[in-house]
N, C-alpha and C positions, 0 to 999 in steps of 0.2 A: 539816692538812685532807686530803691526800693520803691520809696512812698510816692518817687514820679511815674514807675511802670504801673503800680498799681492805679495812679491816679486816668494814667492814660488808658489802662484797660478798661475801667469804672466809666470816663466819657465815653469811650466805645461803643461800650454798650447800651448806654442810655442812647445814644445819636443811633444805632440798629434800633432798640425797639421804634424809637421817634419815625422812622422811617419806616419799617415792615407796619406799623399803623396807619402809615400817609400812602400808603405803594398801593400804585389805582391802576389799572389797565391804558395802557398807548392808544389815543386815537387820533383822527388827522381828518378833517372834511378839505376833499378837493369840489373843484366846481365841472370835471369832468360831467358828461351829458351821458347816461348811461342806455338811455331809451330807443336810440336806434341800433346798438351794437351791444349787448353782453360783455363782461368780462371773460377774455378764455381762459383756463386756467389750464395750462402746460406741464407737461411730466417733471419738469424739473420744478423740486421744492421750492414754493412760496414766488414762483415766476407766474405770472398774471399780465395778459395783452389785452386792450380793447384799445379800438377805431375811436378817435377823439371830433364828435361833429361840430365843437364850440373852435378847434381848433384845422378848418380849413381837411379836414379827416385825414392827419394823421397818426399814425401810430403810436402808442405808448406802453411804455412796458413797467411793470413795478417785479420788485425780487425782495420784496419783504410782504407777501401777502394782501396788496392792496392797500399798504401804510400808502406807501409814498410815492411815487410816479414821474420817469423821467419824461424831459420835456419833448423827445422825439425818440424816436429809433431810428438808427443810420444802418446801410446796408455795409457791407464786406467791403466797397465803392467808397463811401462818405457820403450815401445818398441817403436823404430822406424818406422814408418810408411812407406811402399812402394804401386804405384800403376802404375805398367807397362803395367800397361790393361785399366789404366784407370777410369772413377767414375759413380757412378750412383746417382738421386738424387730423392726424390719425399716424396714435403713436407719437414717434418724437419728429413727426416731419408736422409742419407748420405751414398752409399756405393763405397768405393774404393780397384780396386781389382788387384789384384799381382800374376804371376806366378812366382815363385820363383825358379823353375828347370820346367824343361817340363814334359805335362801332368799335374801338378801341379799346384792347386790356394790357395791362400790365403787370405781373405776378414776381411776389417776393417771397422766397420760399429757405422756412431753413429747416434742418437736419438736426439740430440739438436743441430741442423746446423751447424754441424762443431766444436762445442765446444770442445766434448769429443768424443773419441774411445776404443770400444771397439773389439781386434781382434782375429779372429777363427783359430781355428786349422790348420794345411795344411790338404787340399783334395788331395783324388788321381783320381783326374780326373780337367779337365780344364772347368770352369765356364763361358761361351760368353752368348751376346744376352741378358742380364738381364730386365724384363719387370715388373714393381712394379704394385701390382694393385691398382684402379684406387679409392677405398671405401674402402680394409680390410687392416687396416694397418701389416705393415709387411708381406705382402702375395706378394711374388715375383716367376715368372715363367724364367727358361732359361734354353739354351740348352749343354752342354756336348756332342760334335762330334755329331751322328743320337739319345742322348738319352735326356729324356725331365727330367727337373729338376724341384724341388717346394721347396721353403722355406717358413715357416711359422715364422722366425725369422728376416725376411730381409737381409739373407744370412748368418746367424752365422754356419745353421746348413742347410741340405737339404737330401729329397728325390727322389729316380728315381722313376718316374712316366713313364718308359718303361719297365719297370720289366716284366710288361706280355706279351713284345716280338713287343710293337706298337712303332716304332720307324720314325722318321723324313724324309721326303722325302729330295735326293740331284735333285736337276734340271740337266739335259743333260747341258754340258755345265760351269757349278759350280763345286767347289772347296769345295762348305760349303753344310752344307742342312739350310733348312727355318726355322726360328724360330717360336716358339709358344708364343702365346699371349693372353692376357684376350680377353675377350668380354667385351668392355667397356658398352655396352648398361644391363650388368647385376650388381645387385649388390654382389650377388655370385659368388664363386668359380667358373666361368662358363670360360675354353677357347679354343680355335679353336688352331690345328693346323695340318700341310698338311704332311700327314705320307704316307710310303712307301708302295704300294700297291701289289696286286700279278703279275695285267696285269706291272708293273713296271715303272706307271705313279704316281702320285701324286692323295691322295685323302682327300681335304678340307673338315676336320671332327672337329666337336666339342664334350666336352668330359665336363661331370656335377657332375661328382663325382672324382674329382680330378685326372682324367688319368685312371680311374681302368677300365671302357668301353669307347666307342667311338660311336657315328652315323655319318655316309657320307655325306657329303652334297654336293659336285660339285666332280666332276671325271674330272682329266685331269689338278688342278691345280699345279701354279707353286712358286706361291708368293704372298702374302698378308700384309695389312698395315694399321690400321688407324690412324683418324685424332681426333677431338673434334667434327667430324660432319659427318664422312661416314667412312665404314669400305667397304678395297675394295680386293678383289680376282684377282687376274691374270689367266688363263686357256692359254694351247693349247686344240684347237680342233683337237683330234685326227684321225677325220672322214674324216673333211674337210679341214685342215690345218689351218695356221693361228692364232691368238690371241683373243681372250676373255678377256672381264672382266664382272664382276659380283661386284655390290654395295649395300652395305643396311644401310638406312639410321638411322643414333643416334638421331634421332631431333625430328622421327616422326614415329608412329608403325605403319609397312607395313605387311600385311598378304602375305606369299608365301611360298609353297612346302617345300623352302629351308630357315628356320628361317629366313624369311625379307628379304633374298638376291636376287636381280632381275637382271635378265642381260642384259646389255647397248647396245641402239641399235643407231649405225648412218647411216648419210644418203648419204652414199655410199658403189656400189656393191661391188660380192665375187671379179671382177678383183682387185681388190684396197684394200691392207691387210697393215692392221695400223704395222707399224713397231716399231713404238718409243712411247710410251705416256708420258706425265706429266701433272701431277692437279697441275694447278698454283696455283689456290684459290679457295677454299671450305666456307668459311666464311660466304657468306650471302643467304647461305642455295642451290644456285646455285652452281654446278662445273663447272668449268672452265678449260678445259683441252688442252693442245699443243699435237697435233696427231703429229707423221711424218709417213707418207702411203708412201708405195713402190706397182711396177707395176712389177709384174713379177721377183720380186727378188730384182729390182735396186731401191735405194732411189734416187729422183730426186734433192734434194736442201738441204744444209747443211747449209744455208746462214738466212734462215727463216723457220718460220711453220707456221700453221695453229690453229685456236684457236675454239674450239667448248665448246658450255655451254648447263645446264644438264636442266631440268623439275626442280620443284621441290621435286621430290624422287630420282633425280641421276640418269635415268638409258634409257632416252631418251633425244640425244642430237641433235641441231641443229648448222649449221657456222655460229660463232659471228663473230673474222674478219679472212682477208685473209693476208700475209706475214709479220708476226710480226718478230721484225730482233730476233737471236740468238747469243749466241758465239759457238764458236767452241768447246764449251765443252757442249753445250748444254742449256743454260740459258738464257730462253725467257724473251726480254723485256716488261713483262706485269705486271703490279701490281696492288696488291690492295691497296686502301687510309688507311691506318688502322685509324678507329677513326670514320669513315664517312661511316657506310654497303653502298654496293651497287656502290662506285666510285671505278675508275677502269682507269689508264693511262698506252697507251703503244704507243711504237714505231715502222712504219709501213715504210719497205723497198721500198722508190718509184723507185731504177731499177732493180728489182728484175728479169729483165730480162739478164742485163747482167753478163759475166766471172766472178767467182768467185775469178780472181785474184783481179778484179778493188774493190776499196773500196766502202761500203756500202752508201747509203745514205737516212738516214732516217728524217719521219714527227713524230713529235709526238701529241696524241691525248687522249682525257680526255670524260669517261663517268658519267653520273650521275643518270642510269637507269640500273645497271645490264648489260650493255653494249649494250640496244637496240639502241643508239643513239651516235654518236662520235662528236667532234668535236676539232679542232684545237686550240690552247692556246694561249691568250692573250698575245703577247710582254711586257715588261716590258716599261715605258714612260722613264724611267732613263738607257734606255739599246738600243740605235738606232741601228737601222739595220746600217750592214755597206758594203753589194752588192746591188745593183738593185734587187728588183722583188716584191713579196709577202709575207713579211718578218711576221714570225711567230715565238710562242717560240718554240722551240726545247730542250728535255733535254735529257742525258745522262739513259740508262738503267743500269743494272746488264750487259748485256756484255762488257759494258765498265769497270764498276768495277773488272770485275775478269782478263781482259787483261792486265797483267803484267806492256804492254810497254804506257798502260794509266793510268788504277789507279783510273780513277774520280769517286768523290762521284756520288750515281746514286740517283733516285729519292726514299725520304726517309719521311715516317711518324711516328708515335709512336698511341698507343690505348689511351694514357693518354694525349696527346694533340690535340682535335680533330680539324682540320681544319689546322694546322701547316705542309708545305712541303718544303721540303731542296730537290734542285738538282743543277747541272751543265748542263752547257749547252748556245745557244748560241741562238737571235735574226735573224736569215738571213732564206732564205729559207727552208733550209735541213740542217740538222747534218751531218758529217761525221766521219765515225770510223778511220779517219786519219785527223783530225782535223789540223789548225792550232790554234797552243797553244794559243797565246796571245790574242784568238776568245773565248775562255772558260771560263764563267764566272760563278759564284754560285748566285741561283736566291731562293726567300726565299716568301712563299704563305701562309697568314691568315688566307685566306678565301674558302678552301679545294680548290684553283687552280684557281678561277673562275677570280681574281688578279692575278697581279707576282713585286716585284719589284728585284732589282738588291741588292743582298747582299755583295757581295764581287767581289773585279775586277780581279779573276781569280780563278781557276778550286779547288776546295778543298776536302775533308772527314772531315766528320762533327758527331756531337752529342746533343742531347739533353738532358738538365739537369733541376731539379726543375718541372718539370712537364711540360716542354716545355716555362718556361719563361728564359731560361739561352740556349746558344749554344757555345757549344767550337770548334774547328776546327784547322785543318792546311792545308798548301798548296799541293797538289798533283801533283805539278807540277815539281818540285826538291824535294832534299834532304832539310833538314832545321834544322836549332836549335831552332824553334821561332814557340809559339801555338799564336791562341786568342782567346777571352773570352766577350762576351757579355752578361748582363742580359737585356736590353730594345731589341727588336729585331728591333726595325729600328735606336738604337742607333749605333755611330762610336764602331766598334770592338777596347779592348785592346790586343796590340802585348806585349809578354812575351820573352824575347830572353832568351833561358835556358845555365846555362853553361855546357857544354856538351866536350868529348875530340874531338867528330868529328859530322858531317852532321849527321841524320837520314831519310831514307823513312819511312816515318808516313802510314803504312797499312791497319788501323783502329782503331778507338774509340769506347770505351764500357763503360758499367756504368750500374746499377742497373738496372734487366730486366724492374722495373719500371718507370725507366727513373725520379725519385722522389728524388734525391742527388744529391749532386756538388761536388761529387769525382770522377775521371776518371782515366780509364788507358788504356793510348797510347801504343798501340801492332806496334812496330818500326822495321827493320832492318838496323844493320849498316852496314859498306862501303864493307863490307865480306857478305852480305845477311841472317848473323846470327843474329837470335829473339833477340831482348829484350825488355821487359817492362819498362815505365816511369809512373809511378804515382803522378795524380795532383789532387792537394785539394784547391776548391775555398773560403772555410769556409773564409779565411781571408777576401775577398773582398766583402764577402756578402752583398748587401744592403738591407735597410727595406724589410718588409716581405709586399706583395700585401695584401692590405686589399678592404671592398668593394667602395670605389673612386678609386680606381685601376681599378677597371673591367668594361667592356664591356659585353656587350651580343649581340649574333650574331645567328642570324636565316636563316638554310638552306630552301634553297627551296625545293618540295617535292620530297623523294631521295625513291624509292621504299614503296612510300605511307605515307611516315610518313615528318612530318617537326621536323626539330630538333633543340632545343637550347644551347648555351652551353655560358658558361662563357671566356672571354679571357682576357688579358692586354690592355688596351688602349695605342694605339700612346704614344712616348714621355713618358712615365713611366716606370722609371729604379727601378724594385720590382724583388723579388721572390715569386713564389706560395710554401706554405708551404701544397697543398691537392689538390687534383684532380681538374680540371674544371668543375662544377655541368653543368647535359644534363638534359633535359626534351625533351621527343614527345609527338608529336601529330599528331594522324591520319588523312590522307588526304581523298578527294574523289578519286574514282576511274578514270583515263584517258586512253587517246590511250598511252600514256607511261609505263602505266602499263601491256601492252597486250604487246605480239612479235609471229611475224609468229611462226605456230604450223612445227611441223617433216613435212617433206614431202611437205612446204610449203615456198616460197620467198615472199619478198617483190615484190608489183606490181606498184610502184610508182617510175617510172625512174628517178625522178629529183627529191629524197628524196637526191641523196647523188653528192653533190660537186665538181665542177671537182679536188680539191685534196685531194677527200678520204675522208672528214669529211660528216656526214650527219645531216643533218638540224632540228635541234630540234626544236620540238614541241612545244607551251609552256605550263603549266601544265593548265588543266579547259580547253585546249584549243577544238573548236568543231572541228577540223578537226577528220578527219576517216584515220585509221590503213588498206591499202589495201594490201591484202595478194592473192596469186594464188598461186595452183600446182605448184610444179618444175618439170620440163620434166625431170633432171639431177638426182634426186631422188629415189633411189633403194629401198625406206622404202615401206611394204606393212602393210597397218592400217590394223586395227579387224572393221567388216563390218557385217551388216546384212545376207551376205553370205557365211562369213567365224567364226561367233562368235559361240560361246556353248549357245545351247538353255537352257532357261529357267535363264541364266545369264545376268546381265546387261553389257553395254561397252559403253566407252566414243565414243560419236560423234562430232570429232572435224568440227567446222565455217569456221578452217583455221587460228585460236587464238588460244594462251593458254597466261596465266596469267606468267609474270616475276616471278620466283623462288623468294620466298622470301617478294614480297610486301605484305604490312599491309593495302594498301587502303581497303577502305567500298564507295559501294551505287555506286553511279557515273554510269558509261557504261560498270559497272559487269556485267549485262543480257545480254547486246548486243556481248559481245567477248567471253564469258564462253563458253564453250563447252556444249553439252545436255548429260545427260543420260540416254540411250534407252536401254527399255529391249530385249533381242536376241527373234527374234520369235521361236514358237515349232515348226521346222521343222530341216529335215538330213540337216547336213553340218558340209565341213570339215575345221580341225582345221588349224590356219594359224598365218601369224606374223612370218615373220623372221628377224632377225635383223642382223646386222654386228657390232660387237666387239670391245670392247680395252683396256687398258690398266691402269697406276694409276699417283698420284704424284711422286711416283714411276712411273718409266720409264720403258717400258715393253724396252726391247733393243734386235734384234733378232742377233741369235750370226750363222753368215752364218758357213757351214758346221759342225755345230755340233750338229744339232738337235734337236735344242732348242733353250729359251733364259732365260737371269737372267732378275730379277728387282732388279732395287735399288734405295733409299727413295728420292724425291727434295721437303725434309722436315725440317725444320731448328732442329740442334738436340738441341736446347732451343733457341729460338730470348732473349730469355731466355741467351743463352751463348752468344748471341748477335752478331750473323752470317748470318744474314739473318732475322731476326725479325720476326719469325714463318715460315720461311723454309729457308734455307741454306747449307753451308757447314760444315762439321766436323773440318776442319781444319784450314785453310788459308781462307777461303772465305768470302763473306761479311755475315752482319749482317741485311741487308735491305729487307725490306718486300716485297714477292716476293710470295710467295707460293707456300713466296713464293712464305713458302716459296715457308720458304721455302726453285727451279727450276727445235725443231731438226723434223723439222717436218715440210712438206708441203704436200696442196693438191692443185697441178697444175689444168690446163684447159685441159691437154694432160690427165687428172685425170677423169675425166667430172664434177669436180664441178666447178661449174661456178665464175669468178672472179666478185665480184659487181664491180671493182673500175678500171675493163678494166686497163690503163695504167696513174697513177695518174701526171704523169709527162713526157717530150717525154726521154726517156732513153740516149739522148745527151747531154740534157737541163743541166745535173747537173755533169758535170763530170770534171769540172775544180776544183781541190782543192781549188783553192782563195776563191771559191764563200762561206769557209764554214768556 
């Protein structure tokens, strides 16, 4: 009896080790069509919806993280669910919505994330633009062709709220009219939206009793949009021509004329009319917008733009940098770090002088001030430069990611792991947007960039799982049958070769918007460039859960006033985090870091910035002085003792204003702050004119038609995980970008001035080898 328990323990354990050797991660390829509908990913754990277009569009639902997928969704009824239109989501209400014949919607809507459905009648009219609001549950606005809609049911049931004849303005130029939207800054029934007027422009009204009146508030607009942090207007000037925009901030109460909205002024003249905008990143209370100005009608460069950041109320901007590279569709490489306010890396075109046939060649550079300060990135020691010169890192933006005939993962953070960044890219001089491949390598950063080391020896798309203690990825370089899987991040990666009937392009990896699960699902195209999903589940390889010998703690240096700690993995430790990494701040003194030239104002310190473009930080506490002068180039005209409203006060700028956003105290606040003086009692006239523009949302001017549209470079959920809070709808990525999130330049022939003259001689770099 002895020597059989024993015998039976001894196979035991041989058939565990046999198997903890064999135990490989769960995957599953369906032939779902992923390209015209996203997967939603719903509050209830590992519930996942997307609209089936191989299957007649309808519904499907998985509850194991995109393993596995039932064959329809039935409603509360035994009805089959369809959604040809698409879904809406917010919170745990669900709405998916179905034209079933034209002119005709249908809406299936549930209350517990996907579980259950319940669906409505058919309408006779067609349901777009669905906007849930933001505090009253069930309280949703949308539009029906020019008429305004409202459910108080989360779409079972609705009202016209144009019945008394106020109906939606179309833009010259559009095919739709604008939609209407809450006022996220109220907690009531309160929302704006841009109705057809008599003169037959557009008039930015808000309306506080559910549609039944309205009041005016800007004439002349065209589009509007917010974020979690500014609500912004588009305008033609019908007087003067040209583009407006108008912002009011959610973060902070602005007194003005027009409920808090103020309009944006930069610092160039009426010759020079912003043609293009987009708010890259609004996050750390600063906008950050890609202008592209046109002279006389002609946009100068397709190749880069310009990047200007806001005050902190949004609505006076100055030039942050000059030729940030873009793609051809428009998506500037500038991002924000999510996790870390206030860092901020983009990629800056050094021959931005030449043909736009020749390939781009870009530096990339890393802020950790709101953008007042750049500088260039650490090489990796495991990643030797491999030309002669000045070898630096270089990583891949968002225009690499959306170009077809590249693919590479672009630079990539998450809000849940602060200090963690994935990109590709290469050691040697400059990037180029024609790379040689086997120069492309994925480089992986702890410690918000300030590190790099080498993660993988070539070009990938990547994910993060467990809260950034786990990354999955694949090659971007071919077709593959083979993912990997890490949970130690400077551990060797495991290779998975899946059995597959042929090759796939791996176009992106998604996963919980929290990034807090080790489920994924790979959005692939096979050898035909038609969709399909692979869903993988790491449960099986899990290792111990990180506990606290596991952890690390890492402290930034002071990033917009504040120093921040946060918890991470130590070297050598193969764990998963089963919870956020704990952050604690702490406020800093105040420095010249915290100051940045005021409007109408440059730097006066020639030999702040590098001869390649990076400018020489400061170091924090440090006593140097912030010198700022007039810009001759400067069309901005300040409020002055000669031009202000008596009996009113007006800011008196030093020549400083305070970085949008910083939390320092004490320090060399008196010495940079601006004064505030009161206007003397005497005549004078009113003054302050500003020049205009546009949103993250793209103002786009649409030649000979008399207008233009805008449209969102908003991620439509980083959430759907396309962009990581701004992106695309569809196909596009997932990486934070802002966006998202994501054509625009202001030349010297412009007269704003280039700081960084010519970063490199425009021959130096024009041999592909070198990159």
């Amino acid at each position: 009896m002895k020597i059989s328990s024993i015998l039976f323990i001894f196979i035991a354990i041989i058939v565990g080790l046999a198997l903890s050797q064999n135990t490989i991660p769960t995957y599953k390829q369906n032939s779902i069509n992923w390209k015209q509908f996203q997967p939603l990913y719903t509050n209830k754990d590992d519930y996942v919806l997307i609209v089936d277009t191989r299957s007649k569009n309808v519904l499907k639902r998985s509850t194991n993280g995109g393993i596995d997928w039932s064959s329809n969704v039935l409603d509360k009824q035994g009805n089959i669910i369809y959604g040809n239109a698409g879904y809406y989501q917010r919170d745990d209400n669900i709405m998916v919505v179905n034209f079933p014949s034209y002119g005709k919607t249908q809406i299936s809507v549930s209350n517990d994330a996907g579980q259950t459905f319940s669906t409505s009648a058919v309408f006779p009219h067609k349901v777009v633009s669905v906007s849930p609001h933001l505090d009253i549950e069930g309280l949703v606005i949308a539009r029906s062709d020019n008429f305004i809609l409202i459910s108080e049911d989360f779409g079972l049931t609705w009202n016209n709220a144009s019945s008394n004849g106020d109906v939606l303005f179309t833009p010259g130029g559009s095919s739709f009219p604008t939609d209407p939207l809450w006022d996220p800054s109220e907690k009531s029934a309160v929302f704006f939206a841009i109705l057809a007027s008599k003169t037959g422009s557009g008039a930015f009204s808000v309306s506080k009793d559910m549609g039944k009146t309205f009041k005016t508030l800007i004439n002349g607009a065209v589009d509007m949009i917010y974020t979690d942090y500014y609500y912004y207007v588009g305008v033609i000037d019908a007087l003067k021509g040209g583009n407006k925009l108008y912002v009011k901030s959610l973060m902070s109460v602005v007194t003005s004329t027009m409920d808090g909205f103020l309009l944006c002024q930069f610092p160039f003249g009426e010759d020079v009319q912003p043609n293009d905008f987009r708010i890259l990143d609004d996050t750390s209370g600063a906008i950050f917008m890609g202008i592209s100005n046109s002279k006389d009608g002609e946009t100068s460069n397709k190749r880069f733009g310009t990047v200007y950041v806001s005050n902190g109320a949004g609505n006076i901007f100055t030039l942050s940098v000059n030729h940030v590279s873009i793609s051809s569709n428009g998506y500037y490489d500038f991002m924000p770090l999510f996790g870390a306010r206030g860092s901020y890396l983009y990629n800056k075109v050094s021959n931005f002088r030449d043909t736009t046939t020749a390939p781009v060649t870009m530096l990339s550079f890393i802020s950790y001030d709101n953008g007042g300060r750049w500088n260039r990135l650490t090489p990796p020691t495991n990643m030797p430069c491999t030309v002669s010169g000045p070898c630096k890192l270089n990583v891949h933006g968002l225009s690499a990611f959306v170009d077809k005939t590249r693919g590479y993962g672009p630079i990539y953070s998450i809000a849940s792991a602060p200090g963690l960044i994935l990109a590709t890219g290469n050691a040697n001089p400059a990037l180029s947007s024609d790379p040689i491949k086997s120069r492309v390598k994925t480089v992986l950063s702890t410690d918000n960039g300030q590190t790099w080391s080498k993660f993988f020896d070539e070009g990938t798309i990547y994910e993060f799982g467990n809260y950034g203690s786990s990354i999955i990825f694949a090659t971007a370089m071919n077709d593959t049958k083979t993912f990997y899987y890490t949970f130690g991040l400077d551990q060797k990666p495991i290779a998975i070769n899946m059995t597959l009937k042929s090759n796939v392009d791996v176009i992106n990896i998604i996963t919980s918007p929290r990034n807090d699960g080790n489920k994924f699902i790979f959005l692939v195209e096979d050898e035909y460039d038609i969709g399909q999903m692979i869903g993988v589940d790491l449960t099986n390889v899990l290792p111990s859960p990180c506990d606290d010998s596991s952890m690390q703690s890492y402290t930034t240096r002071c990033i917009l006033g504040e120093k921040t700690t946060y918890r991470t993995v130590k070297p050598n430790t193969n764990c998963y985090m089963t919870q956020q990494a704990q952050i604690s701040n702490k406020y800093c003194e105040c420095t010249v870091e915290d100051f940045e030239c005021d409007i109408g104002y440059e730097s006066a310190d020639d030999s702040s910035s590098d001869n390649d473009g990076s400018t020489s930080g400061i170091p924090s506490g440090s006593s140097e002085q912030l010198n700022c002068r007039k810009s001759i180039a400067s069309q901005y005209v300040p409020i002055t003792e000669e031009n202000c409203t008596p009996g009113q006060t007006y800011i008196k700028s030093k020549g400083f204003r305070r970085v949008a956003a910083t939390q320092c105290v004490g320090g060399v606040n008196a010495t940079y702050s601006p004064e505030i003086v009161m206007c003397p009692s005497k005549n004078s006239s009113s003054g302050g004119k500003g020049w205009i523009a546009g949103v993250v949302i793209a103002i786009l001017a649409l030649a000979g038609l008399g207008g233009f549209g805008f449209y969102v470079f908003k991620n439509p959920d980083f959430k759907q995980k396309l962009l990581k809070m701004v992106g695309f709808s569809k196909v596009g990525p997932k990486y934070s970008v802002i966006g998202i999130k994501p054509n625009s330049l202001a030349d010297d022939e412009f007269g704003i001035e280039d700081d960084d003259a010519q970063i490199l001689n425009d021959n130096d770099l024009q041999d592909n080898e070198d990159f």
